[in-house]
C-alpha positions in Angstrom: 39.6 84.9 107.9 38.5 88.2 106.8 39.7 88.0 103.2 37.0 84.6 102.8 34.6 86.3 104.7 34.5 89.5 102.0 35.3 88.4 98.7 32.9 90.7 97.2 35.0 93.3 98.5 38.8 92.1 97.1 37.4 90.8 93.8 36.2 94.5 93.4 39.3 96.2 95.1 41.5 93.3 92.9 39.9 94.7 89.4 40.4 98.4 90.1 43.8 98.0 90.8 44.2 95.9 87.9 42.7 98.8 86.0 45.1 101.2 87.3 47.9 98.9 86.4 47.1 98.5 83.0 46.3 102.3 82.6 49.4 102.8 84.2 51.0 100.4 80.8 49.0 101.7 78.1 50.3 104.9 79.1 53.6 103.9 79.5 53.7 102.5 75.7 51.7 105.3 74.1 54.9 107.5 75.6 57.2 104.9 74.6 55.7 105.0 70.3 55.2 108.8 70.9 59.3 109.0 71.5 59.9 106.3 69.0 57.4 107.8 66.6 55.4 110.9 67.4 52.0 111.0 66.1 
């Protein structure tokens, strides 16, 4: 299949989007201590 034949390619779209995700939550609880505690 195509996903075996390019793995270079998901590993590398796989980590950016795991990126974005956890940007996505660090953001998430920095606004969450801002509200609970601003800084």
């Amino acid at each position: 299949t195509v996903e075996k034949t390019r793995p270079n390619l998901d590993l590398t779209e796989l980590r950016r989007v795991i990126e974005e995700i956890e940007k996505i939550k660090y953001d998430n609880i920095k606004k969450t201590c801002s509200v609970i505690e601003p800084f």
